[in-house]
C-alpha positions as CSV (number, residue, x, y, z in Angstrom):
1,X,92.5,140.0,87.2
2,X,95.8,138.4,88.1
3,X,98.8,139.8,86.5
4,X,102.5,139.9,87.4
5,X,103.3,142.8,89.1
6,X,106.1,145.0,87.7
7,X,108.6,145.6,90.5
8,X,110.7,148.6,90.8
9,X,113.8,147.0,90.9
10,X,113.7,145.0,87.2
11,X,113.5,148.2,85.7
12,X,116.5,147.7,83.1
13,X,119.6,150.0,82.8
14,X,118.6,153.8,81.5
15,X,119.7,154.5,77.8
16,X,118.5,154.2,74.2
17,X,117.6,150.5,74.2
18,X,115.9,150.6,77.8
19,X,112.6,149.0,76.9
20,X,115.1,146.3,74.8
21,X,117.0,145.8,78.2
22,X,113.7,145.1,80.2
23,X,112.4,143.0,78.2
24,X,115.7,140.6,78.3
25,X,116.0,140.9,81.9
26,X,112.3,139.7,82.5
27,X,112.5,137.0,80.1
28,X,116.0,135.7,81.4
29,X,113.9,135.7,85.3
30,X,111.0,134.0,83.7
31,X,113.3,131.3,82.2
32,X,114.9,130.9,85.5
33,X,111.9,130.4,87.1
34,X,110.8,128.3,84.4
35,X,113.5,125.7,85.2
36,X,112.5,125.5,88.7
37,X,108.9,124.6,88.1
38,X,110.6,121.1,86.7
39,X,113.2,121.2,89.0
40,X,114.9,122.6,92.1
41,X,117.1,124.8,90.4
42,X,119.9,126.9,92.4
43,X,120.1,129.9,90.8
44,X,121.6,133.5,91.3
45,X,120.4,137.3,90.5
46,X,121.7,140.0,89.4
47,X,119.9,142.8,90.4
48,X,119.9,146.1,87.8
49,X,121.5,149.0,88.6
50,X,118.9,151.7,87.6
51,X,121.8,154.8,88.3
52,X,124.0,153.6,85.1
53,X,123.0,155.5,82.2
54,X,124.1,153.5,79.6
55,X,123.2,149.7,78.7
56,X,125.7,147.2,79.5
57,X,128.3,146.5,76.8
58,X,131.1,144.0,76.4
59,X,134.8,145.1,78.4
60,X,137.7,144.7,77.3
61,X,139.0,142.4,79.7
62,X,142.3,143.6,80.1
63,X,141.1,147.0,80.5
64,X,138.6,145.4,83.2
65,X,141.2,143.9,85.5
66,X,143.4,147.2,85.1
67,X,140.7,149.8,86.6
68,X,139.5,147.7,88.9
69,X,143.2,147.5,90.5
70,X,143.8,151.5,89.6
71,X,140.0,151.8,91.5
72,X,141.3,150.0,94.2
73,X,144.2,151.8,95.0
74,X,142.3,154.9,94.6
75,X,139.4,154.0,97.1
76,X,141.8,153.4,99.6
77,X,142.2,157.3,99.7
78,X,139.4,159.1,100.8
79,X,137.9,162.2,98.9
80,X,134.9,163.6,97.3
81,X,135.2,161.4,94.5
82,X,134.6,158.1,96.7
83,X,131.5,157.4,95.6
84,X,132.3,158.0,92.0
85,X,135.0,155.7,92.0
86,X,132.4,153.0,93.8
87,X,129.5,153.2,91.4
88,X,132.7,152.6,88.6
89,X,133.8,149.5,90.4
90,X,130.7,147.8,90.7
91,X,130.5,148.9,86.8
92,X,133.8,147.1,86.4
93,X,132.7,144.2,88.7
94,X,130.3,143.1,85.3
95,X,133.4,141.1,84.4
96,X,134.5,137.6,85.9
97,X,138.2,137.6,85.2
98,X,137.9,141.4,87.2
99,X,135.9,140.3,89.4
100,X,138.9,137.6,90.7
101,X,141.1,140.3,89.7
102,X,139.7,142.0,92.4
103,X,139.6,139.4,95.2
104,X,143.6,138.7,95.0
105,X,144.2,142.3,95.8
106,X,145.4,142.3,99.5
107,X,142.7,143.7,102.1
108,X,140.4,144.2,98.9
109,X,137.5,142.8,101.3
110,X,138.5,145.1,103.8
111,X,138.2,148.1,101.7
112,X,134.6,147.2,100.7
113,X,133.6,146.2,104.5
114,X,134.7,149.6,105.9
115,X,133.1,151.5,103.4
116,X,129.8,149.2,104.1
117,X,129.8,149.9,107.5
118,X,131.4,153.6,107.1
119,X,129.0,156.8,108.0
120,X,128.7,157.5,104.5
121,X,125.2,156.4,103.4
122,X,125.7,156.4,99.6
123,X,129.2,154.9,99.9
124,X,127.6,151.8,102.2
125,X,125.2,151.7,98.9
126,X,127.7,151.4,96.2
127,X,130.1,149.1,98.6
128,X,127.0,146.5,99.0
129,X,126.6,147.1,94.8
130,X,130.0,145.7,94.5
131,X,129.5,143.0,97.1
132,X,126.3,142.1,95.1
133,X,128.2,142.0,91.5
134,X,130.6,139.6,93.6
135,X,127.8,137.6,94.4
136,X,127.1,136.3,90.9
137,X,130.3,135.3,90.2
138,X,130.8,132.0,88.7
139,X,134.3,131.0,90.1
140,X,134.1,128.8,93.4
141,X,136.8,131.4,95.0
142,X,135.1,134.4,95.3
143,X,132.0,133.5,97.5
144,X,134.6,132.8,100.5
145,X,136.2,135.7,99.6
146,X,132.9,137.4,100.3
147,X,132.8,136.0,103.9
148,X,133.5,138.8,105.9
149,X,130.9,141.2,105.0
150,X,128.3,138.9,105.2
151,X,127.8,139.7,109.5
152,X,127.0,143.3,108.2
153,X,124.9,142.3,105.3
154,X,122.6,140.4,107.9
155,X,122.7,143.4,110.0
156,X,121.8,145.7,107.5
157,X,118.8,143.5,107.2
158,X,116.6,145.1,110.0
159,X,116.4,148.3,108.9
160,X,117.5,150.6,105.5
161,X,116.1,151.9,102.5
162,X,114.5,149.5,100.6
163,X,116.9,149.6,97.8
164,X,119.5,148.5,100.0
165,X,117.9,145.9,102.0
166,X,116.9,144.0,98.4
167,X,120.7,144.3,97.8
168,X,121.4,143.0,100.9
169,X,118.9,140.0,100.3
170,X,120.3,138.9,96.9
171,X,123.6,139.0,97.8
172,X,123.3,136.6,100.3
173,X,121.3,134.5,98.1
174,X,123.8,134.6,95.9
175,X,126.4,133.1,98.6
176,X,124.1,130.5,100.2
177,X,124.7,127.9,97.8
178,X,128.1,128.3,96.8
179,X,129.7,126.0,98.9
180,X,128.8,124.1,102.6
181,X,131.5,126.3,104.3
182,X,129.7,129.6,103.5
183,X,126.2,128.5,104.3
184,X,127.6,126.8,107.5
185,X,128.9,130.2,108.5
186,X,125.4,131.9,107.2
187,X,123.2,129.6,109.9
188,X,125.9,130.5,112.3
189,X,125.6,134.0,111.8
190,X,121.6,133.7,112.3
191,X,120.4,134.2,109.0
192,X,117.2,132.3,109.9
193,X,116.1,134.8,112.6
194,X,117.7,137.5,110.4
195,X,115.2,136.5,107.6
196,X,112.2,136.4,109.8
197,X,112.7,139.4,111.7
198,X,113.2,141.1,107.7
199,X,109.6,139.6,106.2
200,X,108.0,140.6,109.6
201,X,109.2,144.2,109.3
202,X,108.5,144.4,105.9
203,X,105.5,142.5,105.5
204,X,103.8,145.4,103.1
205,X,107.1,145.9,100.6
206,X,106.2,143.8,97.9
207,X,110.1,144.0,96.8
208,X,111.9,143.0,99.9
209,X,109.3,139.8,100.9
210,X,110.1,138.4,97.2
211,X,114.1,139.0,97.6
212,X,113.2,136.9,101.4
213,X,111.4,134.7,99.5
214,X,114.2,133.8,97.0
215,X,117.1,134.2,100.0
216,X,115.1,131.7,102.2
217,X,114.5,129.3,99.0
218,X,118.4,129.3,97.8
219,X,118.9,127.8,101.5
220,X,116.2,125.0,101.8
221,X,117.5,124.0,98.2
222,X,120.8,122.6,100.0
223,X,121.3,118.5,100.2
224,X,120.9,118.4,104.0
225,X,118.1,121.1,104.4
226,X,116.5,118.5,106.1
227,X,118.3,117.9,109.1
228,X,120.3,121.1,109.4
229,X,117.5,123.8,107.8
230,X,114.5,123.0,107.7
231,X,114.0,122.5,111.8
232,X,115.3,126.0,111.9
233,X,112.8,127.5,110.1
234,X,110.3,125.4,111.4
235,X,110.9,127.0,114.7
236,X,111.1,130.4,113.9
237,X,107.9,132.9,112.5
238,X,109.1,132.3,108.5
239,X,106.2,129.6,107.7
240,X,103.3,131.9,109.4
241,X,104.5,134.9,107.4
242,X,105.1,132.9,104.2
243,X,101.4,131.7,104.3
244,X,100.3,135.0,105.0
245,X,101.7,136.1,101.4
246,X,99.7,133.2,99.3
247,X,96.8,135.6,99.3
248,X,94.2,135.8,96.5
249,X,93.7,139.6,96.5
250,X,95.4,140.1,93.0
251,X,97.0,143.9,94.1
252,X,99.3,142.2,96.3
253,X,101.5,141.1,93.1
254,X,102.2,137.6,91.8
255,X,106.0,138.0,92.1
256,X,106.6,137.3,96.2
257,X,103.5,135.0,96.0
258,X,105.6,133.0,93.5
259,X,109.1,133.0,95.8
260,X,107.2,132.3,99.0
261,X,104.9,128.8,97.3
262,X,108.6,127.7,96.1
263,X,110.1,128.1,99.9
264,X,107.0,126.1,101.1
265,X,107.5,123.8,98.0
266,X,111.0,123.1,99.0
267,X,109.5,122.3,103.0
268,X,106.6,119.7,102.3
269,X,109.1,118.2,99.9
270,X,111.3,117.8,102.3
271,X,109.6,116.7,105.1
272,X,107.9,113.1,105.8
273,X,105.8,115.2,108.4
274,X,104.0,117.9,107.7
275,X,101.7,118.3,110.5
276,X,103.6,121.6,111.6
277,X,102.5,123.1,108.4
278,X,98.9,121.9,108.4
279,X,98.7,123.0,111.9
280,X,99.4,126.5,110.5
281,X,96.7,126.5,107.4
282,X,98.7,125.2,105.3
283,X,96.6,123.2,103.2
284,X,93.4,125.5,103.7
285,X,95.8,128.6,102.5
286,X,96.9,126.4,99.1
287,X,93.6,125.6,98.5
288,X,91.9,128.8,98.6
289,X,94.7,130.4,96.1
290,X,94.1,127.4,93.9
291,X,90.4,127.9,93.9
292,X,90.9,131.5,93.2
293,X,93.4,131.2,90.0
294,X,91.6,128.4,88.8
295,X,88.7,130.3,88.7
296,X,90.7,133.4,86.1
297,X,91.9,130.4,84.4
298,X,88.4,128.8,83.9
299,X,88.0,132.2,82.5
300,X,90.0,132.3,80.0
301,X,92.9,134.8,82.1
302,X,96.0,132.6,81.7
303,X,98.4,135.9,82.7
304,X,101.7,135.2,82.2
305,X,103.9,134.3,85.1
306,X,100.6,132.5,86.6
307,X,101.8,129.0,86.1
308,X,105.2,129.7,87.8
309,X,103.2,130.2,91.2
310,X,100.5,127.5,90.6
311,X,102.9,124.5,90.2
312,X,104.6,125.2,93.5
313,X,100.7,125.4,94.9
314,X,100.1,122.3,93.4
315,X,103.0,120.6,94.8
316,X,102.4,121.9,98.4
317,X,99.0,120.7,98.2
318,X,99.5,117.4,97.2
319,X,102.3,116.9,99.9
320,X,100.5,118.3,102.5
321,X,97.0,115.6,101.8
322,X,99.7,113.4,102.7
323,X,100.4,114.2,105.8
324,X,96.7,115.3,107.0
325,X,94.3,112.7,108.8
326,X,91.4,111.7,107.0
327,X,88.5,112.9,109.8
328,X,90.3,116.3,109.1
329,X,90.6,116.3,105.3
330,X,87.3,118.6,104.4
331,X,88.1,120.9,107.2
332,X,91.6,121.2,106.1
333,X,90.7,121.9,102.4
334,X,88.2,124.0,102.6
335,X,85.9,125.1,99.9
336,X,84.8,121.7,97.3
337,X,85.2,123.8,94.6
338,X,88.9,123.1,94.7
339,X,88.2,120.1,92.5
340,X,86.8,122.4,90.2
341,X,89.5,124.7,90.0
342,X,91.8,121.7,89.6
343,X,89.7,120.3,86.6
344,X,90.1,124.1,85.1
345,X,93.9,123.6,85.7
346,X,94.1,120.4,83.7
347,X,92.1,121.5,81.3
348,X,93.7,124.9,80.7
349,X,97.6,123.7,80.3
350,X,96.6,120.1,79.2
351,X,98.6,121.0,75.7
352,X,100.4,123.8,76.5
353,X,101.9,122.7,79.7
354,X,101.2,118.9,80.3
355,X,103.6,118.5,83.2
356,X,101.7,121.1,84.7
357,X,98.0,119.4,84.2
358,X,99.8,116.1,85.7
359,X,100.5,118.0,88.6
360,X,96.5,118.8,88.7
361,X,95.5,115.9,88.8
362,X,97.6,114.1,90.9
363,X,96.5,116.8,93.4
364,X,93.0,115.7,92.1
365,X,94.1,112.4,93.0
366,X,95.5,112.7,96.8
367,X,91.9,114.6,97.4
368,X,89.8,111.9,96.2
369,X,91.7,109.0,97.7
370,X,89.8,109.3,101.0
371,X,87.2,111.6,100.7
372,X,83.6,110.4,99.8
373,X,82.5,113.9,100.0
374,X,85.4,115.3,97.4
375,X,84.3,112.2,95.0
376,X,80.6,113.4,95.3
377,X,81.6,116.3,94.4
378,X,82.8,115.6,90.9
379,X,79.7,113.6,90.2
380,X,77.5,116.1,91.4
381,X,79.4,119.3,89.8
382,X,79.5,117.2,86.1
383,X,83.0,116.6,86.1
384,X,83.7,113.4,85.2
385,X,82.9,113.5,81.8
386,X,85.4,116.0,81.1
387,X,88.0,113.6,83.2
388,X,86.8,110.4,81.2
389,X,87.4,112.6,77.7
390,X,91.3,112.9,78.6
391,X,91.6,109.4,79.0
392,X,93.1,109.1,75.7
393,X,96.2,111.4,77.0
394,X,99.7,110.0,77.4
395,X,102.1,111.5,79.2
396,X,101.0,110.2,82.9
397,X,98.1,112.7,82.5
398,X,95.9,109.1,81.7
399,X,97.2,106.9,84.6
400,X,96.3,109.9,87.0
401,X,92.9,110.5,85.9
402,X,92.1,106.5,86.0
403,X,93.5,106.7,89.4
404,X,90.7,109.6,90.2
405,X,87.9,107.9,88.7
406,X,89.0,104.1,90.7
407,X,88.8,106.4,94.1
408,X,85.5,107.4,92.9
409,X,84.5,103.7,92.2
410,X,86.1,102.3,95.3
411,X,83.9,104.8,97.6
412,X,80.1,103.5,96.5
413,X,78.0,101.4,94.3
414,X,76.3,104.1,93.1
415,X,79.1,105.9,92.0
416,X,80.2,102.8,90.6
417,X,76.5,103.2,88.7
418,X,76.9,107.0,87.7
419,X,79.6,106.1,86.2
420,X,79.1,104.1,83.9
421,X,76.2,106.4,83.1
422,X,78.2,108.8,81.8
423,X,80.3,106.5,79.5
424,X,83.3,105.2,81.8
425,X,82.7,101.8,80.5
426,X,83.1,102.4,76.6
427,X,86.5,104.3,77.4
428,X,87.3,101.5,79.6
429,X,87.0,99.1,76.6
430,X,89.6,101.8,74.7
431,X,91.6,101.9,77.6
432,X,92.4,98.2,78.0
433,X,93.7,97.8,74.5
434,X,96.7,100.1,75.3
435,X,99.7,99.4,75.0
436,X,101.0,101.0,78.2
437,X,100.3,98.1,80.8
438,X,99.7,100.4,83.6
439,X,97.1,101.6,82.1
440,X,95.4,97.9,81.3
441,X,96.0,96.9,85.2
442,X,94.5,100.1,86.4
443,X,91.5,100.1,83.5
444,X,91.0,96.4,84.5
445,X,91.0,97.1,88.9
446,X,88.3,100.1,87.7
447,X,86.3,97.4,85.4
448,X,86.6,95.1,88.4
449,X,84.6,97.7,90.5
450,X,82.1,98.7,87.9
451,X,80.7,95.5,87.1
452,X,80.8,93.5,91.0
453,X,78.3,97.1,91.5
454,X,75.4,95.5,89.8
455,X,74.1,93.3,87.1
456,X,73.3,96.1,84.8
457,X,76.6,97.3,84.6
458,X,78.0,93.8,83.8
459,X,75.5,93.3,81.4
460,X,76.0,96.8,79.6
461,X,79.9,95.8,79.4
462,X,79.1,92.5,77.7
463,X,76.8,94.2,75.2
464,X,79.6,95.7,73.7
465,X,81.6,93.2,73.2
466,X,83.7,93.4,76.4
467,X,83.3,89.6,77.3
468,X,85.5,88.9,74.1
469,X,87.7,91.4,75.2
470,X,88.7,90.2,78.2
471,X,88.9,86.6,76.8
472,X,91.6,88.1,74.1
473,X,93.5,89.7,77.4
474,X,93.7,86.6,78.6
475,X,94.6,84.7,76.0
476,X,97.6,87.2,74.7
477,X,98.6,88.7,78.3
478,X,101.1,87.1,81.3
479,X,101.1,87.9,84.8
480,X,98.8,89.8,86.8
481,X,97.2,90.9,83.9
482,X,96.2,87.2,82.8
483,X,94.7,86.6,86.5
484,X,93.0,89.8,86.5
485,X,91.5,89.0,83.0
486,X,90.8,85.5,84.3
487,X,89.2,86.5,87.7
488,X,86.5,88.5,86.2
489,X,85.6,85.9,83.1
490,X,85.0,82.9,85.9
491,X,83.2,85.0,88.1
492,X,81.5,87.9,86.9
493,X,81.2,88.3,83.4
494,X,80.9,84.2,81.6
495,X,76.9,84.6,83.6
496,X,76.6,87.4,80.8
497,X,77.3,85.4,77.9
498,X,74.6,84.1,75.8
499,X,76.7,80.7,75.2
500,X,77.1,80.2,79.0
501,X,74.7,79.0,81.8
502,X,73.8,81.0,84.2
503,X,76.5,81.7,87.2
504,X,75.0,82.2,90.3
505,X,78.2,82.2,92.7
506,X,78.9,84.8,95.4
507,X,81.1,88.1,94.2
508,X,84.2,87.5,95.8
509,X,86.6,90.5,97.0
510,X,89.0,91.0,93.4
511,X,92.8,89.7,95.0
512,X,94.4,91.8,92.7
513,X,92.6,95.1,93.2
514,X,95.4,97.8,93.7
515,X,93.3,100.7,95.8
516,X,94.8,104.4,94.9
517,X,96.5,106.4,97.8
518,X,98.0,109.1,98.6
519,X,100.7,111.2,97.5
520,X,102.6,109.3,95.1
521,X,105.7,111.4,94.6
522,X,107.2,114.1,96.5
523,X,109.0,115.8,93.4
């Protein structure tokens, strides 16, 4: 169903080890996205030049820096040869020390701006191929150097081939983070507008919406995206036409859908309020994709590059609960089944991918923290016992689920009953002689509930043997631990010992009972 649509542009260099060169250049892209899925990651692309017909080999750096100063002096000259002489200094370009070679020849920018903006449509081509090479340098010094052509390259924006416009794109990618002087002079220049009026013209080219996607995400990475950024984009069309792109249809290509859910990523993170966004469909959009790939994943279609556009999901989603009221929570998600899909999630990458199925379920979490109707759902739908079976799991997957079941708990009795139906309170009697002590206070606030829901539930716990556990708590813990532990011998489980009298006081309200929220982390 889902699959990760090849795009034209990744095709690799032509020559004898072609299909060797495609399969490095996707796997270096994967790995790039990989590292952003655990962090924001700033990172640069190099797009493939699909005219070179030979693979890319080492230079001879010497020999580098010399043609690219004999290839200057000959460009300066024109003749028919121009473009030849272009397409083997974007070539020569492959190499750093030529690349700042390059840059210290005087008017070298000049050169490649007049030939960008020249009459010659192949020569503008191979001038914004050497801009792009440029791009990916490493050394601080050629970015500004860069600076001049960058007016042009958001012009060019509006309307060229599509081979040129993705050159155009990832060039200034490239530059946005390099330094605060050159992405000052970017926003000045409008690249905001430039962008939007870009993804609105070419809404349909898969290519050119994921190089917008990427462009637009390399800017809201910067440290004060916030306050200089982020209003921007705000206030133009680039949120409605990013949403527009998380669609489920699975012909419309993983690859933008992956650049655009990082770009929204990078907003709810970055914003306390994210009512703009939910005003939009936000949160109903994020939803409805996660319902859709957690349903291939429930069946077994884990397609590779599929995680790399559900973890940014994830993270919108949980950011965006947040921020939304509660009397607009069921009309905001949508569809119940996203808890479903979200328990598919977990389950799916709970050992392949574990910070991914803690990303599930602190989604899981947010929904269920005020949403009787979200909790019913998991009841109703028989998905608590899988969520009680991964209880056992370290790695902040267990704390999150306990946080899921003690919304549950804190909504009804009944639920508080079901619950222990289904075998809550045996793990509970596991889960409290854990080491981690998270884990103890949250399994003790969840006992708490379980047992103040009725008599039968209290009097199941004791049967196996929970009243001396407790009284061991007690004895060998400090802290809130030992009150907790104390609270509930005193008043609701010594009545259901056969060595004690009968306790007929009122339930009282447990002081210590820490009630689950929200979002918990804006990572």
């Amino acid at each position: 169903m889902w699959r990760l649509n090849k795009v034209r542009h990744k095709a690799g260099r032509l020559g004898g080890s072609l299909e060797e060169f495609k399969l490095k250049k996707r796997e270096h892209e994967k790995a790039l996205r990989q590292a952003r899925r655990d962090r924001q990651l700033v990172s640069k692309r190099l797009l493939l030049n699909e005219d070179e017909d030979q693979p890319e080999v080492n230079m001879d750096t010497a020999s580098g820096e010399q043609d690219v100063v004999t290839l200057f002096h000959t460009l300066q000259h024109s003749g028919p040869e121009r473009e030849a002489h272009l397409k083997a200094l974007s070539k020569a370009l492959h190499d750093p020390t030529a690349q700042l070679t390059f840059i210290k020849q005087e008017n070298s920018m000049h050169l490649l701006v007049g030939l960008l903006t020249g009459s010659n449509a192949s020569c503008r081509l191979q001038a914004v191929r050497c801009l792009h090479e440029l791009s990916h340098s490493s050394h601080a010094n050629v970015a500004p150097a860069c600076l001049p052509a960058t007016p042009y390259l958001l012009t060019y924006l509006s309307g060229q081939s599509t081979k040129f416009t993705e050159l155009c794109l990832y060039t200034l990618g490239n530059l946005c983070p390099e330094s605060d002087a050159v992405k000052e002079k970017l926003l000045a220049q409008g690249i905001i507008p430039a962008l939007a009026s870009c993804i609105e013209n070419q809404r349909h080219n898969l290519a050119v919406v994921e190089a917008v996607g990427f462009t637009l995400s390399q800017l809201l990475q910067a440290k004060d995206a916030a306050a200089k950024i982020i209003p921007l984009v705000l206030a133009s069309s680039l949120p409605s036409h990013l949403l527009s792109v998380l669609t489920p249809d699975p012909k419309f290509g993983l690859a933008p859908a992956i650049e655009c859910a990082w770009c929204l990523h990078y907003l709810t993170c970055s914003m306390e309020d994210n009512r703009v966004l939910l005003a939009q469909g936000a949160l109903l959009k994020c939803s409805c994709l996660l319902v859709s790939l957690g349903a291939a994943v429930a069946e077994g279609n884990k397609e590779d590059g599929m995680e790399l556009l559900i973890c940014p999901l994830l993270r919108c989603m949980g950011n965006l609960l947040s921020s939304c009221p509660v009397e607009n929570l069921s009309t905001e998600v949508g569809d119940i089944h996203v808890v479903v899909a979200l328990c598919a999630l977990l389950q799916a990458y709970l050992q392949s991918q574990p910070a991914l199925a803690r990303e599930s379920a602190w989604v899981l979490n947010n929904l269920t923290a005020h949403s009787s109707a979200l909790c019913s759902a998991l009841l109703t739908l028989n998905l608590v016992p899988g969520l009680i079976q991964l209880l056992p799991f370290s790695q902040g997957i267990n704390t999150m689920i306990l946080r899921v079941l003690a919304n549950i708990a804190h909504k009804k009795k009944e639920f508080c009953v079901q619950l222990a139906h289904l075998g809550l309170l045996s793990a509970l009697y596991a889960t409290l002689k854990m080491a981690d002590q998270e884990m103890v206070t949250l399994s003790m606030d969840v006992l708490f509930m379980l047992v103040v829901s009725g008599p039968q539930v209290a009097e199941e716990f004791v049967k196996q043997g929970g009243l001396l556990l407790i009284e061991a708590i007690q004895y060998n813990s400090e802290g809130e631990i030992r009150r907790r532990a104390t609270y509930l011998l005193e008043h609701h489980l010594v009545s259901y010992s056969s060595y004690c009298s009968v306790n007929t006081s009122a339930q009282f309200v447990f002081p210590f009972l820490t009630r689950t929220n929200s979002a918990l982390n804006k990572d």
